[in-house]
N, C-alpha and C positions, 0 to 999 in steps of 0.2 A: 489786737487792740483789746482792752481790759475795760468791761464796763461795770465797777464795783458794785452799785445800786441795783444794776440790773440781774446781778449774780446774786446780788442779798436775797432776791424774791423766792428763789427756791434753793439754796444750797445752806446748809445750816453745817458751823464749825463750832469748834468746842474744845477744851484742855481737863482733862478728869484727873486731879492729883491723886495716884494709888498707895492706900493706907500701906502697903510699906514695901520696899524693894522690888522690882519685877521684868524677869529677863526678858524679850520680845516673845521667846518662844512657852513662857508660861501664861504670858496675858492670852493669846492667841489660842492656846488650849483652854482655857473658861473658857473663852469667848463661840469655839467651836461651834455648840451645840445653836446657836445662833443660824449659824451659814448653814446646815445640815437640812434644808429643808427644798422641796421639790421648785423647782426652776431658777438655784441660788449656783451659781461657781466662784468658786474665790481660788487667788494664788498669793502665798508671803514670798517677799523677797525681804532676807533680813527683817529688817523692825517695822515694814509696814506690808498692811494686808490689804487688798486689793480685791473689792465684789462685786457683783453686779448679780442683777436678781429679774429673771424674765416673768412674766405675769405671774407672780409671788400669790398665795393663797392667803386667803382673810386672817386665816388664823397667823400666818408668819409674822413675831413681833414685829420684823421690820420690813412689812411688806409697804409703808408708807415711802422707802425711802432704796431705789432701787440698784442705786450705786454709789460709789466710795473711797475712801481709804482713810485706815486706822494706822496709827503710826506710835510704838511704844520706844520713852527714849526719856532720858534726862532734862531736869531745867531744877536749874537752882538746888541739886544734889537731891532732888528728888524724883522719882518714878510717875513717869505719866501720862496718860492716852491721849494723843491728838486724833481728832476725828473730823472729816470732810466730806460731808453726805448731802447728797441731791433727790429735791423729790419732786417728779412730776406731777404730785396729785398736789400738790402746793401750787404747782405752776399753772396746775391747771383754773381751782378755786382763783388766780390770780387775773387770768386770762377770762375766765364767762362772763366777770361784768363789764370788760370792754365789749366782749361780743354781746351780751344780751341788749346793751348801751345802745348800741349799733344798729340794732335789730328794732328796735324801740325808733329810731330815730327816720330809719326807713320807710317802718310801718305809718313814720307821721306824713311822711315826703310823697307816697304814695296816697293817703288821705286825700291831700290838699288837690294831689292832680287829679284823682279821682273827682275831685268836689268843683275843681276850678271848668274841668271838662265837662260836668254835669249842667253847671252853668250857662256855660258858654252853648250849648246845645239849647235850654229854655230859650235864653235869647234869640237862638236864631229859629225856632219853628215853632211853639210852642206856648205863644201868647192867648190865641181862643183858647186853647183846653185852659190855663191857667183865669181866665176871666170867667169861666162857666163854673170853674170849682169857686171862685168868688161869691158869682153871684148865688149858689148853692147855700155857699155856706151865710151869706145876710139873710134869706130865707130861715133858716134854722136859726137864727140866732137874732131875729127880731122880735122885740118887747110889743104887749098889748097894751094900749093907750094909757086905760089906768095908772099898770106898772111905771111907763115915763113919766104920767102925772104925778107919783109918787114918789119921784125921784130914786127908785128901784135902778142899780148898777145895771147895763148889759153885760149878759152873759160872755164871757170869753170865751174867743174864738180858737179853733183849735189852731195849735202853736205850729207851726212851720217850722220853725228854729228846734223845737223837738224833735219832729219830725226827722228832720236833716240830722238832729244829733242822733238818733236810732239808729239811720242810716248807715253811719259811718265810726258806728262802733266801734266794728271789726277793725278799725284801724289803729284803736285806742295801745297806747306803747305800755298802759300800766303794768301788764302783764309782765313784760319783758324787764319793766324795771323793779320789779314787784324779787324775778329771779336772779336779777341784779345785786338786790340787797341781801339777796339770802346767801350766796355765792359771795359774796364782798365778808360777809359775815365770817362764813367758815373759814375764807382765809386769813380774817385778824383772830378767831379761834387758834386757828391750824398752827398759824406763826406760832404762835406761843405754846402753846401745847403739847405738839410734836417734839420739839428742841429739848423740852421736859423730859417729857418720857422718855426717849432717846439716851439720855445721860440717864437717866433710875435706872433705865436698863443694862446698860453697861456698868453700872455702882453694883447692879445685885450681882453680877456673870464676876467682877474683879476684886469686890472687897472679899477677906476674908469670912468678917459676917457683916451682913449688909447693914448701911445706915436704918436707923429705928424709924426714920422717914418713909424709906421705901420698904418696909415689913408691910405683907399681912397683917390685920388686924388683930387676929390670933393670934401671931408670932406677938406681933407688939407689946398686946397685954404678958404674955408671958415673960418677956422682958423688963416690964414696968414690975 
């Protein structure tokens, strides 16, 4: 069963038109120095090349994207790379904000019973302690005669509903949604971005001399 949308979320495809003729076994030689790097194996059959990349080092350009297949072959009488690359670090940014989601939603679920239990406890034993913290607190917080003659506010008393909200902080899901957002982020970065690079990368390994797009700075002006 083929779930398109679902494949969308980490498999990035691609067609690189190559500025001019190129047999499978020349693309594949640029492209070498690519796969040459510690935890990568690759195998070509004919016109497509086949890699997989096991915990890839930081620096490996395409440690983002850990398996594949490059495929070099004709369309419409020209030379061209098809590419078909998967990446778990996509998949992953795709996956933390359902789980941070989640985790936020529990933290709220465990709140309430936490709070509803707290309750329900007051109710049942714990009416004098609550009437004595009462009458404490009218002591402290009653006005001298004057002041109610003068229509002087009573001071307010300390908040309960704060209190409770202190309490129950630690249960607060912001955090979670907070990682949510950031993680939802990288992955509308990543979409885009990766797919990018990806293709510059393969323009500068296949063209002859690479588009003035993807040059060095340096190189560029020297071109300009």
């Amino acid at each position: 069963m083929k779930l398109p949308f679902i494949d969308r979320i980490w498999r990035v495809k691609g067609l690189l038109p190559l500025e001019t003729p190129m047999s499978p076994a020349t693309a594949f030689d640029r492209l070498d120095p690519l796969f040459q790097t510690n935890g990568t194996s690759y195998e070509i059959d004919g016109d497509t090349l086949t890699f997989r990349k096991h915990n890839p080092a930081a620096q490996d350009r395409l440690a983002t994207f850990t398996r594949g297949t490059l495929t070099v072959g004709e369309r419409e009488g020209r030379s061209v790379l098809a590419y078909n690359v998967t990446s778990p670090a996509l998949l992953a940014c795709f996956l933390a904000p359902l789980l941070f989601v989640a985790l936020g939603q529990v933290n709220v679920a465990i709140g309430e019973y936490e709070k509803s239990k707290a309750e329900a406890a007051e109710q049942a034993g714990k009416a004098d302690d609550e009437s004595k913290k009462d009458d404490e607190a009218d002591k402290d917080v009653k006005l001298h005669w004057l002041d109610v003659a003068m229509g002087a506010p009573a001071p307010e008393k300390p908040d309960e509903k704060d209190k409770e909200k202190d309490k129950y902080e630690k249960y607060s899901p912001k955090t979670a949604y907070i990682l949510a957002a950031i993680f939802a982020t990288l992955y509308l970065v990543g979409r885009i971005l990766e797919p990018w690079l990806l293709r510059s990368i393969f323009r500068k390994k296949l063209y002859d001399t690479p588009p003035i797009d993807d040059m060095d700075p340096a190189e560029r002006l020297s071109r300009e």
